[in-house]
Legacy VTK file of the C-alpha trace (Angstrom):
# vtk DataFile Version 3.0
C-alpha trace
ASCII
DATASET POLYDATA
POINTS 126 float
207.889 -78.515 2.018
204.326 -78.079 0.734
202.849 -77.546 -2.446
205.116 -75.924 -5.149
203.477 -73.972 -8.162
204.426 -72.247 -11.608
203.010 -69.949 -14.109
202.308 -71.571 -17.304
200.843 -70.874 -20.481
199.266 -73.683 -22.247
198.010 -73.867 -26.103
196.872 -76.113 -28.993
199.644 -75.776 -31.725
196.943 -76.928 -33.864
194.994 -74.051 -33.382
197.112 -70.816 -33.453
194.240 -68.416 -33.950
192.824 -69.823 -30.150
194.720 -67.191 -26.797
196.725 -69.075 -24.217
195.814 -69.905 -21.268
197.467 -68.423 -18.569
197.160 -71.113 -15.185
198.828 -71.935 -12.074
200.023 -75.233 -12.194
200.743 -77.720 -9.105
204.316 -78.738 -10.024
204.340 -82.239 -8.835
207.487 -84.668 -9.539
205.877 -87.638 -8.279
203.523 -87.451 -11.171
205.246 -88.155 -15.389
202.317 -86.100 -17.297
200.229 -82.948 -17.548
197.094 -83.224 -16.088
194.444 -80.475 -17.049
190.520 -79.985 -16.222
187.983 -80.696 -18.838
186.794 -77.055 -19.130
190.892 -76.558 -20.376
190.338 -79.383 -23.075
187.073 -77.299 -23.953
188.643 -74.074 -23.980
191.852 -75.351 -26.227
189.170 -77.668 -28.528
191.801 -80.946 -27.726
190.532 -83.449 -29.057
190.357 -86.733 -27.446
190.801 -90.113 -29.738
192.590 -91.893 -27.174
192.408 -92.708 -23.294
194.951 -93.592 -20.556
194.626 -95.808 -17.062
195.518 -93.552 -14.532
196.535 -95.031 -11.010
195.579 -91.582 -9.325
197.096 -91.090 -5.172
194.758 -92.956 -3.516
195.491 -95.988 -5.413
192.289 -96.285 -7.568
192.460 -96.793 -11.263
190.223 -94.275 -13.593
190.287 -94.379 -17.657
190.732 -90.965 -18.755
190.754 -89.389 -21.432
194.075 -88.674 -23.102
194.497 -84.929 -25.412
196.859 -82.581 -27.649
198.939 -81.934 -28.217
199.418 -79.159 -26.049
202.172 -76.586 -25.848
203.327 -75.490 -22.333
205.491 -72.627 -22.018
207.295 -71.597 -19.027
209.062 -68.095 -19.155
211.456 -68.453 -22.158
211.014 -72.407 -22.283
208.374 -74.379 -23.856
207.445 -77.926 -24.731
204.977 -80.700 -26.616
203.141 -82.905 -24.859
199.771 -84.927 -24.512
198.071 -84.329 -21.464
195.231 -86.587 -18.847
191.973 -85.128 -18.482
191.364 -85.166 -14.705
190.456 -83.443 -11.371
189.973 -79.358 -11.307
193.696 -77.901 -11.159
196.665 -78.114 -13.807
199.300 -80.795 -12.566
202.588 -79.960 -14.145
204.572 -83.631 -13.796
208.493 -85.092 -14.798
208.132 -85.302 -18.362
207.150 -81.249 -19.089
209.605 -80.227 -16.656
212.031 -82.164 -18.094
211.403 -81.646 -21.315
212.095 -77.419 -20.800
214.765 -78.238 -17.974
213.209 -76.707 -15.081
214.006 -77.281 -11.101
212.104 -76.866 -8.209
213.258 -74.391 -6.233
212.431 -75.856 -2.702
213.520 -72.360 -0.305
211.005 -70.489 -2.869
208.541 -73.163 -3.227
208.330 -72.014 -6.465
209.603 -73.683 -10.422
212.315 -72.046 -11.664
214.718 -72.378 -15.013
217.893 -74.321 -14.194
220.619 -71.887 -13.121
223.545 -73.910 -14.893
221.412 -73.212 -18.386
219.500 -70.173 -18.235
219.062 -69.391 -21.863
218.097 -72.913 -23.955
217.261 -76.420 -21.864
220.039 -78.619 -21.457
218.736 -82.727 -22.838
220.821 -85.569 -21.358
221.442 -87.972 -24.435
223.131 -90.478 -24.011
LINES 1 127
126 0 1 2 3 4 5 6 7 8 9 10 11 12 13 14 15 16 17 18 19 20 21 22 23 24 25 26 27 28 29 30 31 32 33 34 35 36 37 38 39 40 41 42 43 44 45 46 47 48 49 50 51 52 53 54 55 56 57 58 59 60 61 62 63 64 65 66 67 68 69 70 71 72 73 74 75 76 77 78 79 80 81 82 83 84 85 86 87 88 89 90 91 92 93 94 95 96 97 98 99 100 101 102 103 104 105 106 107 108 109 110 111 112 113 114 115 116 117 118 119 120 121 122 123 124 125
């Protein structure tokens, strides 16, 4: 299928006098996080009191550092979340997607909002 990418705004909550930042995030389901580049963390002023082991694709372990929280808002959806400081591109993973309710669309290669709830997320709790 190939690489699959969305739009997304991402912001410190703590800071609402900082801009957005508009970036194109990999959407990758294989990964549970957000993943952003340092210069991101610099640009939001995260701050980083914490780290994570990361088992990264080709098997290695890194300690990274861990930030936020961050908001990340797709179209009329948005969500919480820490993120991993790591490699050069935005890696949109599960937990954010699941959190707003978003689906890959894999004949667009694009993320999309779920069709069956196009105006608030739909949460599974049960």
């Amino acid at each position: 299928m190939g690489y699959v990418y969305a739009e997304i705004e991402l912001g410190n909550p703590s800071r609402p006098d900082l801009k957005r930042v508009r970036v194109r995030a990999i959407a990758d389901t294989g990964a549970m996080t957000l993943s952003i580049p340092e210069h991101i963390a610099l640009q939001l002023q995260l701050k980083s009191d914490r780290v994570r082991e990361v088992t990264a694709a080709d098997a290695k372990k890194h300690v990274v550092p861990y930030v936020g929280p961050i908001e990340v808002v797709f179209e009329n959806r948005n969500c919480y979340v820490g993120a991993i400081v790591l490699g050069d591109e935005v890696l949109l993973g599960a937990v954010p997607m699941e959190d707003m309710d978003l689906v890959i669309s894999p004949s667009q290669r694009t993320v999309v909002v779920n069709p069956e709830s196009p105006n608030i997320p739909h949460v599974l709790a049960k």
